[in-house]
Phi, psi and omega in degrees: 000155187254132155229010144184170161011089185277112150238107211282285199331321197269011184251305171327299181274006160291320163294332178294329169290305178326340192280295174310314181319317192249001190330303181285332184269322169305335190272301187306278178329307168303319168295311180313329177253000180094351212308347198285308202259010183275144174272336187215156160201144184218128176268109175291153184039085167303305185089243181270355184103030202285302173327303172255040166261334197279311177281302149359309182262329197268342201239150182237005158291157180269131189273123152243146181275162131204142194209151165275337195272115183286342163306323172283316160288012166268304201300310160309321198270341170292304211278311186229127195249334185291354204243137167277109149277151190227117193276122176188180176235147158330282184306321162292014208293135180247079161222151189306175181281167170069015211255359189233167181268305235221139150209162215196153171211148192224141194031057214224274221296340204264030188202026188213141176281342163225112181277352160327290150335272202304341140333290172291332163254116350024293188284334170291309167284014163256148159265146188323137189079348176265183180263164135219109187269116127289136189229354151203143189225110182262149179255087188276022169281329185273359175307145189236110203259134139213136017295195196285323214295321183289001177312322204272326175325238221330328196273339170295300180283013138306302174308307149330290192293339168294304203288326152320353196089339166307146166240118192314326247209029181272306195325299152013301208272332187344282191315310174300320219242344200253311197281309194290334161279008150074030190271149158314126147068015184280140171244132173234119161238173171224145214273139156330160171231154184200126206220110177259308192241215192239160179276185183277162181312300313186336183250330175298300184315305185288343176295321192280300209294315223290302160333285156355301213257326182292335190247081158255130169083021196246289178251156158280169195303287188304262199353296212276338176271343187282279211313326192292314189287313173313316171329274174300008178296277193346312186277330173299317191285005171077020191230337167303133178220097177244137181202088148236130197304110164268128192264148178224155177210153169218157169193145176271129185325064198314000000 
């Protein structure tokens, strides 16, 4: 899904960070659901192919994409070759029913007007018995700033990101949104925080341009270098604390 200014390269390494985020609950939720020994597997809203390069490789099942923006499956198909990538909607899928072991999505639903939907055919092009896993979904309701002064980051790209068409507050919905697809065995957890250091420039930076992009016409340019410099005190003085609760849910197919 486009939730700005679409450059695949510059999206890529932003997904590539996202990818570390969830990197131990993708390794569990695969084993868990069988995904090591599945025969077909498919990923919705692919993007740049950071998920199913990761499986592609990791896995001897055959990988498919599928995304709407055909600049992100060009860019995919470029990046993991071993993966069909398909320019398709969600809500839409075009595959017969029973046709994947496994299907999955990472960051997707808070950014589709109905995550229902896209569940539920999900849920279709599987097979009996098989999974479909979200492996991270964020809730910026439950977000957590501190100091207090970082308060305001979150509550503005909340707002923001609602005003993009997003919905902040999908992790919540998981369970409810998993059982109404008539999914099985559904399990909903949320991933942990843990905090030693600061994160690296490169994850700060990608962090920052996102912020950026999400309060553009919000804050000025100084407010928004204010706040980045408040930020990065912080996380140097050993006193930052960001927390937003990311959700992963799986369920099985009857």
């Amino acid at each position: 899904m486009k939730h700005h200014t679409y450059i695949p390269s510059e999206w890529h390494h932003r997904y590539q960070i996202q990818a570390k985020w969830t990197d131990a609950v993708r390794s569990r939720l695969f084993t868990m659901s069988g995904l090591p020994t599945a025969g077909r597997i498919l990923e919705v809203g692919s993007g740049t192919g950071v998920i199913t390069g990761e499986i592609s490789t990791r896995f001897r099942g055959s990988t498919f994409g599928l995304d709407i923006d055909p600049q992100a499956n060009a860019f995919a198909t470029a990046y993991d070759s071993r993966t069909c990538y398909v320019t398709g909607d969600g809500e839409r899928l075009p595959f017969p029913e029973a046709t994947f072991d496994t299907t999955l999505c990472h960051f997707l639903l808070m950014w589709v007007p109905d995550p229902g939907k896209i569940i539920s055919e999900m849920a279709r092009v599987t097979l009996p018995g098989g999974w479909v896993l979200a492996l991270a979904e964020p809730d910026y309701g439950g977000r957590i700033d501190y100091p207090k002064e970082l308060a305001e980051i979150g509550e503005l790209q909340t707002k923001a990101m609602a005003n993009q068409g997003s919905d902040p507050y999908i992790g919540r919905k998981m369970r409810d949104i998993f059982t109404r697809a008539g999914l099985l065995d559904v399990l909903v957890g949320v991933l942990g925080g843990e905090w030693t250091g600061p994160p690296s420039g490169e994850e700060l930076d990608s962090e920052w341009r996102t912020i950026g992009s999400d309060l553009h016409g919000t804050l000025s340019s100084q407010a928004l270098a204010t706040l980045r410099q408040t930020d990065l005190d912080a996380w140097n003085d050993g006193s930052r604390i960001l927390f937003v609760p990311t959700f992963y849910a799986y369920g099985r197919v009857a």
